[in-house]
mmCIF file of the N, C-alpha and C atoms, coordinates in Angstrom:
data_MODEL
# 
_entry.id   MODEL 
# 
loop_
_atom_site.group_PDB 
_atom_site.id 
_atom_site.type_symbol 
_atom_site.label_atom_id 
_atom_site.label_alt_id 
_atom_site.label_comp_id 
_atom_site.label_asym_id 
_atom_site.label_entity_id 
_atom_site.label_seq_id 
_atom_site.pdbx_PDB_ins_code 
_atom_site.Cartn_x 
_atom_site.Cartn_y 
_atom_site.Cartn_z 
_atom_site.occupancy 
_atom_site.B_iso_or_equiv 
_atom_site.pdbx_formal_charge 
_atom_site.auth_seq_id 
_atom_site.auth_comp_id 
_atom_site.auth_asym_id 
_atom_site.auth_atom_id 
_atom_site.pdbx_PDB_model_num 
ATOM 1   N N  . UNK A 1 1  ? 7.544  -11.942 9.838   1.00 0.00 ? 1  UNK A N  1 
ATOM 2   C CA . UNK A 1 1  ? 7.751  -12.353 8.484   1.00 0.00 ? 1  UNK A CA 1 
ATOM 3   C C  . UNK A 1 1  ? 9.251  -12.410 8.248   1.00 0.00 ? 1  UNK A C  1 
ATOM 4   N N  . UNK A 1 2  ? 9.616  -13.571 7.439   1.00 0.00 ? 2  UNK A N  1 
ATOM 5   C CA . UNK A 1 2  ? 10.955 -13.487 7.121   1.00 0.00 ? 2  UNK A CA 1 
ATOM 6   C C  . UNK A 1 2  ? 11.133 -12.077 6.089   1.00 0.00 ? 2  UNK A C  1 
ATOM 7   N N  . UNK A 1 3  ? 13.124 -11.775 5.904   1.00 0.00 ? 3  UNK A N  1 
ATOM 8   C CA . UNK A 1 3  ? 13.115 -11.502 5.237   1.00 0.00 ? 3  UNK A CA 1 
ATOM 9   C C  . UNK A 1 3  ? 12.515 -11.984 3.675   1.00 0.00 ? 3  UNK A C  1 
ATOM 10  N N  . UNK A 1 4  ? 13.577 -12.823 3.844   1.00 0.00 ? 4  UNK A N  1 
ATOM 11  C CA . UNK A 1 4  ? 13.058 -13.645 2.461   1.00 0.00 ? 4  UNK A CA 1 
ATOM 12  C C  . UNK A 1 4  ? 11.625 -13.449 1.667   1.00 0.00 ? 4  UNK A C  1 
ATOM 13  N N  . UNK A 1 5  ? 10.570 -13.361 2.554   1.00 0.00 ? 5  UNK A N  1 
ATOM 14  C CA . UNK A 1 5  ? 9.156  -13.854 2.204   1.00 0.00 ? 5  UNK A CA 1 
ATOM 15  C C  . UNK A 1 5  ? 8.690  -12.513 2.019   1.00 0.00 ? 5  UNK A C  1 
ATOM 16  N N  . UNK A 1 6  ? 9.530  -11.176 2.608   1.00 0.00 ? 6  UNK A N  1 
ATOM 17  C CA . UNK A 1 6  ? 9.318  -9.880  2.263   1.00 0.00 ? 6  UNK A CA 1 
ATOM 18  C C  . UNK A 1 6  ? 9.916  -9.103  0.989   1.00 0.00 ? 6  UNK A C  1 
ATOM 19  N N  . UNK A 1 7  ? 11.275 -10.001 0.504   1.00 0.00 ? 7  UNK A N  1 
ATOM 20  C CA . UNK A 1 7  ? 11.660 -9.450  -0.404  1.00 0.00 ? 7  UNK A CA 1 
ATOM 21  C C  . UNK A 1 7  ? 11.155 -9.816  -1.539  1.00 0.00 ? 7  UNK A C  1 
ATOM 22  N N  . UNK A 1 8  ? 10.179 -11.560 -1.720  1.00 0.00 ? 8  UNK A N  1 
ATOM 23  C CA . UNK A 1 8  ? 9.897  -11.917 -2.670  1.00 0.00 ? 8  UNK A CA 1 
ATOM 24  C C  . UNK A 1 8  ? 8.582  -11.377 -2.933  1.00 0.00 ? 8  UNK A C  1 
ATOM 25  N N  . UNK A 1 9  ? 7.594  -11.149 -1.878  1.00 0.00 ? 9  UNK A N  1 
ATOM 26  C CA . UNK A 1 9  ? 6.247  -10.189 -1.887  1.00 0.00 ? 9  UNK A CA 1 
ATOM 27  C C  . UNK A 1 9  ? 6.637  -9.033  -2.527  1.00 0.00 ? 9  UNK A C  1 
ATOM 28  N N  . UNK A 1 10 ? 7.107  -8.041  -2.277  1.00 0.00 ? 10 UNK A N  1 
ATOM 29  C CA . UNK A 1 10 ? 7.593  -6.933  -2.481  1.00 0.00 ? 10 UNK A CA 1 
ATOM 30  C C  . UNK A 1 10 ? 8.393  -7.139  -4.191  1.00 0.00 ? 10 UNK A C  1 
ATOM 31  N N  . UNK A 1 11 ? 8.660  -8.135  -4.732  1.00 0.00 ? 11 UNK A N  1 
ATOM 32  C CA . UNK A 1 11 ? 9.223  -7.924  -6.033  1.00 0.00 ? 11 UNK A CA 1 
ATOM 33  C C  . UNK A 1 11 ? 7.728  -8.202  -6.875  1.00 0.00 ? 11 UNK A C  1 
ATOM 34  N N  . UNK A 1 12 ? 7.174  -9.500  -6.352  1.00 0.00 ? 12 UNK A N  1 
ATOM 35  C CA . UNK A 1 12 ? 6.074  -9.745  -6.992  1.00 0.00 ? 12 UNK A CA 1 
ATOM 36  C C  . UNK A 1 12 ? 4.905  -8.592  -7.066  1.00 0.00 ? 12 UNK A C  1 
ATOM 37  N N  . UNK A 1 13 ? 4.773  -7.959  -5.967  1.00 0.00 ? 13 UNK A N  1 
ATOM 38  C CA . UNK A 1 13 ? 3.705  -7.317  -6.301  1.00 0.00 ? 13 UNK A CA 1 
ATOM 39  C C  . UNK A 1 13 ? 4.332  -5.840  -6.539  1.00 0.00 ? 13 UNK A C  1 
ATOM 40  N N  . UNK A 1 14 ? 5.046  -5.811  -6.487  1.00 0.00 ? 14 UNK A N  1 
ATOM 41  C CA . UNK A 1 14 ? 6.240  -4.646  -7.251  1.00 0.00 ? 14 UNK A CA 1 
ATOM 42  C C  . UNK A 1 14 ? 5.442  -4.849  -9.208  1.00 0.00 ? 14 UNK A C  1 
ATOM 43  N N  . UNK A 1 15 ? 6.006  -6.366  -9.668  1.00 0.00 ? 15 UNK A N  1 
ATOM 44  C CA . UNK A 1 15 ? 5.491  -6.676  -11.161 1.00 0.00 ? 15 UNK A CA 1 
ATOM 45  C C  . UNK A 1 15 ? 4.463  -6.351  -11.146 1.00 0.00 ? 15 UNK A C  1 
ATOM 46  N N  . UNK A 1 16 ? 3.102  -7.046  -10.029 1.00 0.00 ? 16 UNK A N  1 
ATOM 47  C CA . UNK A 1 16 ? 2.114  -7.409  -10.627 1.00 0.00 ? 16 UNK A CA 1 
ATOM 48  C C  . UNK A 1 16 ? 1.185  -5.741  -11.057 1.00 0.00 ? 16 UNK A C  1 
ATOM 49  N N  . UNK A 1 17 ? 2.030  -4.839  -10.448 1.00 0.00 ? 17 UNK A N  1 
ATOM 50  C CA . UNK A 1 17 ? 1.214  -3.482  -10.191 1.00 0.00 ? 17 UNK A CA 1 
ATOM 51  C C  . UNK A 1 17 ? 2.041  -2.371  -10.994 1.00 0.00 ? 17 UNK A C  1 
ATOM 52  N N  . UNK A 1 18 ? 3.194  -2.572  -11.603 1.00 0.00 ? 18 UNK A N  1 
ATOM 53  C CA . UNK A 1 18 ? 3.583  -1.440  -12.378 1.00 0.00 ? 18 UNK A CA 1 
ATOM 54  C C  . UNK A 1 18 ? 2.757  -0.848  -13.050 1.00 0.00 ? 18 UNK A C  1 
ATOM 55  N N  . UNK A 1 19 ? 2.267  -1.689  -14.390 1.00 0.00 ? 19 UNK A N  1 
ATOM 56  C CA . UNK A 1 19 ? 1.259  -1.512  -15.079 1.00 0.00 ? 19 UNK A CA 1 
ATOM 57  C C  . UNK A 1 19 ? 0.539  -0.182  -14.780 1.00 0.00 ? 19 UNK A C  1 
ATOM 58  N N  . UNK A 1 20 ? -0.453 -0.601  -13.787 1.00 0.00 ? 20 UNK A N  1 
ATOM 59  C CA . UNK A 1 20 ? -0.995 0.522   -12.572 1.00 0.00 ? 20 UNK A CA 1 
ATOM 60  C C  . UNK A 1 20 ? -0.502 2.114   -12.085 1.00 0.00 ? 20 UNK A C  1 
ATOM 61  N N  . UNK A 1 21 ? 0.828  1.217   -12.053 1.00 0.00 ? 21 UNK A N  1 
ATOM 62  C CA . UNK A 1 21 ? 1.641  2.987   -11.008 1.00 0.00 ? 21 UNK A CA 1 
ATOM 63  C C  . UNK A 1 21 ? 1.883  3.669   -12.321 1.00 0.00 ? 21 UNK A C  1 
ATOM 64  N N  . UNK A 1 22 ? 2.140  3.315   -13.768 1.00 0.00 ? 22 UNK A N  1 
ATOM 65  C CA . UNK A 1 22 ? 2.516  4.178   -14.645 1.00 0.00 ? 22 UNK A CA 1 
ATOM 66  C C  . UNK A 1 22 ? 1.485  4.451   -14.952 1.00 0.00 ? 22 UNK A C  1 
ATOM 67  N N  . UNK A 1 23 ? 0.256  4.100   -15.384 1.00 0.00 ? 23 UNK A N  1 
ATOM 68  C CA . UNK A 1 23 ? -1.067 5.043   -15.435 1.00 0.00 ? 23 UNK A CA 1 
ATOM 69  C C  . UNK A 1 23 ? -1.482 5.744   -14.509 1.00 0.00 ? 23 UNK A C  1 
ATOM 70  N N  . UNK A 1 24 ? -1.056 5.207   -13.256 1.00 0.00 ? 24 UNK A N  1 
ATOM 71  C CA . UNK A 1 24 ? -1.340 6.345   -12.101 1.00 0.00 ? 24 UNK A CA 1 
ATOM 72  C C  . UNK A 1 24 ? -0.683 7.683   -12.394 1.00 0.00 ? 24 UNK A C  1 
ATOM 73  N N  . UNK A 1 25 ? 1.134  7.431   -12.804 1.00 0.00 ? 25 UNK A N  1 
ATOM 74  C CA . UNK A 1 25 ? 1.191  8.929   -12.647 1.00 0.00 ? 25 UNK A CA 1 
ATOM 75  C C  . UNK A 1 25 ? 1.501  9.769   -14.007 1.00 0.00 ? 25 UNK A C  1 
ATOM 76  N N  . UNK A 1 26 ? 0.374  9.303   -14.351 1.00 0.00 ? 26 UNK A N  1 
ATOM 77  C CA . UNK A 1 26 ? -0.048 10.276  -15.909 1.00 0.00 ? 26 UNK A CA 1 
ATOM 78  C C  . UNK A 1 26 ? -1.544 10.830  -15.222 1.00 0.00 ? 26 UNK A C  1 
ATOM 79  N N  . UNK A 1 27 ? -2.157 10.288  -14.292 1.00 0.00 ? 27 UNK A N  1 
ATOM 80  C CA . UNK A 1 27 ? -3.134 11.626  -13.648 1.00 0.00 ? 27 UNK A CA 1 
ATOM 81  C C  . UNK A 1 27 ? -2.306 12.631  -13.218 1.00 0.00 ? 27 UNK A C  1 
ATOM 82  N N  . UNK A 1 28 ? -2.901 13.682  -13.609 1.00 0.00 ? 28 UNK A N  1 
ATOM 83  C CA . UNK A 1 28 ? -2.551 15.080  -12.620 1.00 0.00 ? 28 UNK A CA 1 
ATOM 84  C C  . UNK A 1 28 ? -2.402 15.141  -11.586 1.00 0.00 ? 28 UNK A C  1 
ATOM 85  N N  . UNK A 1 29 ? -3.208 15.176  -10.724 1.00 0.00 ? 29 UNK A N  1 
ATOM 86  C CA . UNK A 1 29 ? -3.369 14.874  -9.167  1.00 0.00 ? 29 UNK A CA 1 
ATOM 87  C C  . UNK A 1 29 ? -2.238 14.319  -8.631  1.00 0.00 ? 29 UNK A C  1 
ATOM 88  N N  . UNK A 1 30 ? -1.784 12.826  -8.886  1.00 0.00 ? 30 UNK A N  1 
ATOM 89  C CA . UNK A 1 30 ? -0.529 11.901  -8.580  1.00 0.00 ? 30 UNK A CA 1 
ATOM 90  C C  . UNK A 1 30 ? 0.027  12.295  -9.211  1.00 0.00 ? 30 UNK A C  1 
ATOM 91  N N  . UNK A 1 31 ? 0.797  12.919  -10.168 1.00 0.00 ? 31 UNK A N  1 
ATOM 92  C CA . UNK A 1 31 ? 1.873  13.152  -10.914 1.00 0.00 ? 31 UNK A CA 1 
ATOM 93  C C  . UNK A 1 31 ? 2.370  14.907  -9.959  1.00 0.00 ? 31 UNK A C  1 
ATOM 94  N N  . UNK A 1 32 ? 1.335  15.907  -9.765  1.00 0.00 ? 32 UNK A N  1 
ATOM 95  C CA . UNK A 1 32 ? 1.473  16.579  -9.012  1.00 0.00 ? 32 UNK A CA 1 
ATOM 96  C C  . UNK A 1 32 ? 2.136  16.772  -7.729  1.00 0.00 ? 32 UNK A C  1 
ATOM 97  N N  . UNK A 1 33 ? 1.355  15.116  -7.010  1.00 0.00 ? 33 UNK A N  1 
ATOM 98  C CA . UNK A 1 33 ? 1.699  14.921  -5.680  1.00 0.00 ? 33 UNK A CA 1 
ATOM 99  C C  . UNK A 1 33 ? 3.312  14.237  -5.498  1.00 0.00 ? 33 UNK A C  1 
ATOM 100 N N  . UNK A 1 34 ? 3.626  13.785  -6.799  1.00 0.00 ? 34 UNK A N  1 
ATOM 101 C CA . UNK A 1 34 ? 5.164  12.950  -6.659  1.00 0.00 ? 34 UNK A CA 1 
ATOM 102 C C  . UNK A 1 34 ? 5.874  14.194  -7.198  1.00 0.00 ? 34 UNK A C  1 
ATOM 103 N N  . UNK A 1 35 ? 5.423  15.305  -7.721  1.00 0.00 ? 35 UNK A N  1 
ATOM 104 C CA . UNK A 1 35 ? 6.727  16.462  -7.596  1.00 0.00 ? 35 UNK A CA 1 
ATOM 105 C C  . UNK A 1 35 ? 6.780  17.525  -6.100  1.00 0.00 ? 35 UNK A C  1 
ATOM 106 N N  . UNK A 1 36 ? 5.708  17.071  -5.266  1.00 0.00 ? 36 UNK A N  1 
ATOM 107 C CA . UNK A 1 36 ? 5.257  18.116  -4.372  1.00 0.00 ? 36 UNK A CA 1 
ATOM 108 C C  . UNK A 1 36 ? 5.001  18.847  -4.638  1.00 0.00 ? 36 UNK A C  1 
ATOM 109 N N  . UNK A 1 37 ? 4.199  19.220  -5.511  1.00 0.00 ? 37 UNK A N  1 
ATOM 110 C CA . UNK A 1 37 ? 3.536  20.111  -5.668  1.00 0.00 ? 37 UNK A CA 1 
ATOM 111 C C  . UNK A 1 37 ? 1.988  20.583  -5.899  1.00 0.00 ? 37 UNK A C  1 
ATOM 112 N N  . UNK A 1 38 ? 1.404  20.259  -4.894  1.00 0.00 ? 38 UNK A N  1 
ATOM 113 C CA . UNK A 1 38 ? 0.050  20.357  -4.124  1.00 0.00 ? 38 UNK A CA 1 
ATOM 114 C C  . UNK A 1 38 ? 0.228  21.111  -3.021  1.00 0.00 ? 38 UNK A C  1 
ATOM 115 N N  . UNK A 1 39 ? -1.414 21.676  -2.849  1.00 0.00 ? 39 UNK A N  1 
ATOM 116 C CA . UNK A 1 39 ? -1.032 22.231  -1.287  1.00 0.00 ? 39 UNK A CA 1 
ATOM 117 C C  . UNK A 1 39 ? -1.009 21.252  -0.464  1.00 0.00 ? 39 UNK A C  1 
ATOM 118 N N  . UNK A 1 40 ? -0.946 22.172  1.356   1.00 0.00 ? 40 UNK A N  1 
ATOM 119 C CA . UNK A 1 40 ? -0.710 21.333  1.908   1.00 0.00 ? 40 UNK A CA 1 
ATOM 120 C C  . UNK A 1 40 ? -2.314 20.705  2.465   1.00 0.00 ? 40 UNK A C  1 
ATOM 121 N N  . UNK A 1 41 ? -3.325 21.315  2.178   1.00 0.00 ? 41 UNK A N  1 
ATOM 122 C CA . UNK A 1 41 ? -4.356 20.671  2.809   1.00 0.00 ? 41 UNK A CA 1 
ATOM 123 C C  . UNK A 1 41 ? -4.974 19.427  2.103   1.00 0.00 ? 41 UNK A C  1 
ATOM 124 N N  . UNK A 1 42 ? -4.485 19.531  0.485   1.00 0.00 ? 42 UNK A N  1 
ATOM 125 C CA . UNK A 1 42 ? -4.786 18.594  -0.113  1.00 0.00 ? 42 UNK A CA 1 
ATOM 126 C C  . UNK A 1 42 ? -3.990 16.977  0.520   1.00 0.00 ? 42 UNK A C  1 
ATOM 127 N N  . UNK A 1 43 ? -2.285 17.149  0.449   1.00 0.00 ? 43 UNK A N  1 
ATOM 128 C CA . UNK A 1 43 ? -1.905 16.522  1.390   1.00 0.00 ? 43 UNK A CA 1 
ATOM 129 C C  . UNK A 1 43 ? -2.092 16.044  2.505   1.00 0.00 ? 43 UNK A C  1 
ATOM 130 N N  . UNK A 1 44 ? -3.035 16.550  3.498   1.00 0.00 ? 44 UNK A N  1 
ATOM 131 C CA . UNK A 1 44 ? -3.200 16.001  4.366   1.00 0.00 ? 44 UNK A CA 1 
ATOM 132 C C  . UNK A 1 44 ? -4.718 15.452  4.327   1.00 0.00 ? 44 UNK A C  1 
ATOM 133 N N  . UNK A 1 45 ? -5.499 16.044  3.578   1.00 0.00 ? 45 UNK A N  1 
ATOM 134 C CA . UNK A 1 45 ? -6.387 15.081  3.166   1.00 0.00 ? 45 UNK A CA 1 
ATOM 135 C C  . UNK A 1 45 ? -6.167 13.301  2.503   1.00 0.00 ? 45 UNK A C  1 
ATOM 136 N N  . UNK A 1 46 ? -5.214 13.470  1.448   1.00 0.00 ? 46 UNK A N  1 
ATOM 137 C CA . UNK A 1 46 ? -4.460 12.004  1.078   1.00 0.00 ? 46 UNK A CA 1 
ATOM 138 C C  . UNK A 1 46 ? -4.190 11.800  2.312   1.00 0.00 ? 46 UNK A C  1 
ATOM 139 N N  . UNK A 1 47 ? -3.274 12.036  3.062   1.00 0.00 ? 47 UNK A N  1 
ATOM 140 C CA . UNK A 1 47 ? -2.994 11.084  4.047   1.00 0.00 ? 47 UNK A CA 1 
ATOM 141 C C  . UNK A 1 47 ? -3.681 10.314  5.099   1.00 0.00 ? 47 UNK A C  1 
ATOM 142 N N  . UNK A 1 48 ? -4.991 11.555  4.979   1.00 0.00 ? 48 UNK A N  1 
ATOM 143 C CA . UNK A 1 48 ? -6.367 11.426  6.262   1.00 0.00 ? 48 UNK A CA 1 
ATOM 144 C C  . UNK A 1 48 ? -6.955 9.647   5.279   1.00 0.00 ? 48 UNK A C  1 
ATOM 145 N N  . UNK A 1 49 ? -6.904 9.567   4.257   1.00 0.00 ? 49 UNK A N  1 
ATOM 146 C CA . UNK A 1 49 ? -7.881 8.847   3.753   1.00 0.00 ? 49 UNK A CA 1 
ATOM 147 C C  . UNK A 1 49 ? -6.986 8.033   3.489   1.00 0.00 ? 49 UNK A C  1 
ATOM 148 N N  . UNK A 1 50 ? -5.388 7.771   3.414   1.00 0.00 ? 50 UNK A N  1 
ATOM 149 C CA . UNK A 1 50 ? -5.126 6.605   3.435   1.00 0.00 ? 50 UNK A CA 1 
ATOM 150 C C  . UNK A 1 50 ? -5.165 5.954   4.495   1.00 0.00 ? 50 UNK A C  1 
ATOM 151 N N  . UNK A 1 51 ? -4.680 6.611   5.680   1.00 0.00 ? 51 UNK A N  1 
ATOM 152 C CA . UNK A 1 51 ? -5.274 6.215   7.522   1.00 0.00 ? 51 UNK A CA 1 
ATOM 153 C C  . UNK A 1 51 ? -6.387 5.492   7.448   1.00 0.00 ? 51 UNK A C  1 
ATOM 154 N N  . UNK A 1 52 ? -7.555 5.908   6.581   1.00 0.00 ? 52 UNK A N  1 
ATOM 155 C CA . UNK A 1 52 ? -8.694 5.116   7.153   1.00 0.00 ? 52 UNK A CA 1 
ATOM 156 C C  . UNK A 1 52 ? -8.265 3.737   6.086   1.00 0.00 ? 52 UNK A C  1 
ATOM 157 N N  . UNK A 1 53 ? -8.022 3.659   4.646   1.00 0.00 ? 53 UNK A N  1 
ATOM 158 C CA . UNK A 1 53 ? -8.059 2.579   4.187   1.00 0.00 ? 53 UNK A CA 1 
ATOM 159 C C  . UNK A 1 53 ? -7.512 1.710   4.831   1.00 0.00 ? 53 UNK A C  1 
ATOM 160 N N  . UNK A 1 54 ? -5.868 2.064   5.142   1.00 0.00 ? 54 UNK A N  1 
ATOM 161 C CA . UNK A 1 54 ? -4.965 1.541   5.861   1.00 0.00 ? 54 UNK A CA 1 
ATOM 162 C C  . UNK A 1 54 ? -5.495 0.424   6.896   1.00 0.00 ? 54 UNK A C  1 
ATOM 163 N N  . UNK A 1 55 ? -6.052 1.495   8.019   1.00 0.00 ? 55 UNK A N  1 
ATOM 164 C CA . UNK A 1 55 ? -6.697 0.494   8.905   1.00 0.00 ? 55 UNK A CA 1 
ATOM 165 C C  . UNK A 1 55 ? -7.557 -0.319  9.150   1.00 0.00 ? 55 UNK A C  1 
ATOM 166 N N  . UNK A 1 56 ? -8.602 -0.325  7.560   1.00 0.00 ? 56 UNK A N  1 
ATOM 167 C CA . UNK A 1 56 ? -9.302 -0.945  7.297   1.00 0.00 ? 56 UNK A CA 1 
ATOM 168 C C  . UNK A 1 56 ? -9.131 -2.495  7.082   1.00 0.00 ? 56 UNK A C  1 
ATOM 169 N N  . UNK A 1 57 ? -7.967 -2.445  6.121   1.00 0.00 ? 57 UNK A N  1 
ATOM 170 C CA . UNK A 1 57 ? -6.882 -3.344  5.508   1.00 0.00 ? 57 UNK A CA 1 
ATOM 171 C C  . UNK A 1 57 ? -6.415 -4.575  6.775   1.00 0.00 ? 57 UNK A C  1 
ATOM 172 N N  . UNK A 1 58 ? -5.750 -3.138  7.723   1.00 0.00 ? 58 UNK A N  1 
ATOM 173 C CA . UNK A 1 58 ? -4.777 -3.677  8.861   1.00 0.00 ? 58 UNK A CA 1 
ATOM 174 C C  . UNK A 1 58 ? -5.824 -4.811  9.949   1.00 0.00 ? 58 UNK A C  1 
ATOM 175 N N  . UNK A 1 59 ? -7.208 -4.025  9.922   1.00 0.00 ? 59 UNK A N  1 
ATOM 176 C CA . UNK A 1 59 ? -8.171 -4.819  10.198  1.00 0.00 ? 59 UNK A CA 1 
ATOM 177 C C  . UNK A 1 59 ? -8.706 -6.389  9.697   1.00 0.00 ? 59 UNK A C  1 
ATOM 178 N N  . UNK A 1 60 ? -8.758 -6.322  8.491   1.00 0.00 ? 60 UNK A N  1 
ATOM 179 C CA . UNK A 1 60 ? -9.152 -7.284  7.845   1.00 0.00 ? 60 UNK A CA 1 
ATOM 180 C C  . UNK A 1 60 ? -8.303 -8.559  8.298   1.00 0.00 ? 60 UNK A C  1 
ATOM 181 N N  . UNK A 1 61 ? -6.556 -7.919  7.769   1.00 0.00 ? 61 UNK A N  1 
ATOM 182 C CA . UNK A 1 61 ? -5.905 -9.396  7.869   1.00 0.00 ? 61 UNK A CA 1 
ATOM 183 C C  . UNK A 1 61 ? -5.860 -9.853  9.375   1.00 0.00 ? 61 UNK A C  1 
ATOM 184 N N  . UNK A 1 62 ? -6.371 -8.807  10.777  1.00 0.00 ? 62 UNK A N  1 
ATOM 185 C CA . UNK A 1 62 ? -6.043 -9.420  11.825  1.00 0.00 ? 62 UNK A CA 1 
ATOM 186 C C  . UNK A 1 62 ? -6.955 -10.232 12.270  1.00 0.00 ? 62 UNK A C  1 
ATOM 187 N N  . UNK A 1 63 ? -8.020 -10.072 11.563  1.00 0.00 ? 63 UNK A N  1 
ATOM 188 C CA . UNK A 1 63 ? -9.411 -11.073 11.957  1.00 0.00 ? 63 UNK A CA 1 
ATOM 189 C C  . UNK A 1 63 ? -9.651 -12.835 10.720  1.00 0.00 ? 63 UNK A C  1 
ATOM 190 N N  . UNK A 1 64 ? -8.415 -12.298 9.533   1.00 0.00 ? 64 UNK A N  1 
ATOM 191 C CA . UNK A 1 64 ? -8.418 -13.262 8.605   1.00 0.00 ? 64 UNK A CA 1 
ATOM 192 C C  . UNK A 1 64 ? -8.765 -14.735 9.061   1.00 0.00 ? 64 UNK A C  1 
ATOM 193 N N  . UNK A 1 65 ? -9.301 -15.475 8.541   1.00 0.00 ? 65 UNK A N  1 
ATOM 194 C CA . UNK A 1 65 ? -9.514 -16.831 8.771   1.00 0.00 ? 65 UNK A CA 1 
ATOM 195 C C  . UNK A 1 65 ? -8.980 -18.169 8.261   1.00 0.00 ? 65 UNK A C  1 
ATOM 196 N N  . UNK A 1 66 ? -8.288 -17.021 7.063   1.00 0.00 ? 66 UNK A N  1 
ATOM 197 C CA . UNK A 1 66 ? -7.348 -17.563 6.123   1.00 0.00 ? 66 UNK A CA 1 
ATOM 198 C C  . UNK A 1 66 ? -6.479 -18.542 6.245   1.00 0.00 ? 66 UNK A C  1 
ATOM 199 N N  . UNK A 1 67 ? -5.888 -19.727 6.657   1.00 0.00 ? 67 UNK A N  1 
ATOM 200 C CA . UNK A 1 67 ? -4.286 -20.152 7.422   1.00 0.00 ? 67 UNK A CA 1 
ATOM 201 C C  . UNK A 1 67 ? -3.091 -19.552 6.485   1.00 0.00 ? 67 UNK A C  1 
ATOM 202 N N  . UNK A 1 68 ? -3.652 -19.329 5.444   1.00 0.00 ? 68 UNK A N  1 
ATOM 203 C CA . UNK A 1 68 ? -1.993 -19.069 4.501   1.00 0.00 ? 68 UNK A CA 1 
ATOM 204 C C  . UNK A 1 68 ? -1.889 -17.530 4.590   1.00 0.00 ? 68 UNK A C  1 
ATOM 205 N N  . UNK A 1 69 ? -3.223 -16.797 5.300   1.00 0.00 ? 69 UNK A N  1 
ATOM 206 C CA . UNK A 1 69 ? -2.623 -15.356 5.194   1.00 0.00 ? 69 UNK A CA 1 
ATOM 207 C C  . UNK A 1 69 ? -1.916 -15.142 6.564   1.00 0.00 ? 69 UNK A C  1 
ATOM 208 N N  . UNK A 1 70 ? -2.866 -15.778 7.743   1.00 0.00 ? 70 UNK A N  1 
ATOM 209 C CA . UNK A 1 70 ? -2.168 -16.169 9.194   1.00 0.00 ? 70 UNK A CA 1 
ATOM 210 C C  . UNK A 1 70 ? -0.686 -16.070 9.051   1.00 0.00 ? 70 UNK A C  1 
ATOM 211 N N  . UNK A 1 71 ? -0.169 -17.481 8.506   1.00 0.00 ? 71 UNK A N  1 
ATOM 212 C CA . UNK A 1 71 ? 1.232  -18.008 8.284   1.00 0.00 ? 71 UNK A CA 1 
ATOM 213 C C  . UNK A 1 71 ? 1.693  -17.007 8.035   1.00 0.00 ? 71 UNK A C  1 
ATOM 214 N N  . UNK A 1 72 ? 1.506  -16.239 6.984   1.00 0.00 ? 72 UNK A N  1 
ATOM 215 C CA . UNK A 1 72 ? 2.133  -15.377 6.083   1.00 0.00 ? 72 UNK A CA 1 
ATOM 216 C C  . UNK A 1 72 ? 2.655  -14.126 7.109   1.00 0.00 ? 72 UNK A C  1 
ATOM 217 N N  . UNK A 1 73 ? 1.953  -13.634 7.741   1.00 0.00 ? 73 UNK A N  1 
ATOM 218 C CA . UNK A 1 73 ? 1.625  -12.483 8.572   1.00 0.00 ? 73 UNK A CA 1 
ATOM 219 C C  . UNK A 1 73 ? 2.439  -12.792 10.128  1.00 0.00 ? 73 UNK A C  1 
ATOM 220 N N  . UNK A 1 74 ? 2.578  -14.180 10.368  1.00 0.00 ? 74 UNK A N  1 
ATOM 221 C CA . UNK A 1 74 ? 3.234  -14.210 11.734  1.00 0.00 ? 74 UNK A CA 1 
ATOM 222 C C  . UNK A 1 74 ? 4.277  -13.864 11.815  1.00 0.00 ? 74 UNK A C  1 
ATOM 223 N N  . UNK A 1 75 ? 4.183  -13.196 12.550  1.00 0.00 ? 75 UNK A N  1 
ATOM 224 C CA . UNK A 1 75 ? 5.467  -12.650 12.947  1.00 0.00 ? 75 UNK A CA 1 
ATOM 225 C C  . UNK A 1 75 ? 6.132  -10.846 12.654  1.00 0.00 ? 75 UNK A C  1 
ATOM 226 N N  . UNK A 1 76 ? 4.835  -10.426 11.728  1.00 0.00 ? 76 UNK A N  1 
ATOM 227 C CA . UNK A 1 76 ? 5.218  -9.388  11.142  1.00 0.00 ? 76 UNK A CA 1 
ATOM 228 C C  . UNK A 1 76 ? 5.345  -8.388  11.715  1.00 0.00 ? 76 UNK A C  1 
ATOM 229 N N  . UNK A 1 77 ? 3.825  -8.121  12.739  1.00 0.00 ? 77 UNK A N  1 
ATOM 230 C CA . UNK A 1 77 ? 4.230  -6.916  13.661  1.00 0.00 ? 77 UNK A CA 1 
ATOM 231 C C  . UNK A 1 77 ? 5.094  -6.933  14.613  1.00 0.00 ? 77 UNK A C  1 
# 
């Protein structure tokens, strides 16, 4: 992926999701976890379960059928 095409993804969906991240961290839980202050097993539970989304994700776009997500994606890894 170019830069370019990373910095403009990354602003856009930067906008399209604020909304989101500021109700996110008015939960407890996330507002907790962005001062560090959770334990640590809870932590590594978040992380266990973003691993699986993650690769779920990472899955999806490598089998995509898409051409504009293809395009989009060449070159990235």
């Amino acid at each position: 992926m170019t830069t370019g095409n990373s910095e403009t993804l990354h602003r856009l969906l930067k906008k399209q999701t604020s909304d989101l991240h500021e109700k996110a961290h008015q939960i407890a839980y996330i507002n907790s976890l962005l001062k560090n202050n959770i334990p640590l097993e809870s932590y590594v539970g978040h992380l266990r379960a973003f691993a699986i989304i993650y690769g779920t994700l990472e899955h999806q776009i490598s089998t995509t059928k898409h051409s504009e997500i293809k395009d989009f994606m060449e070159g990235y890894t």
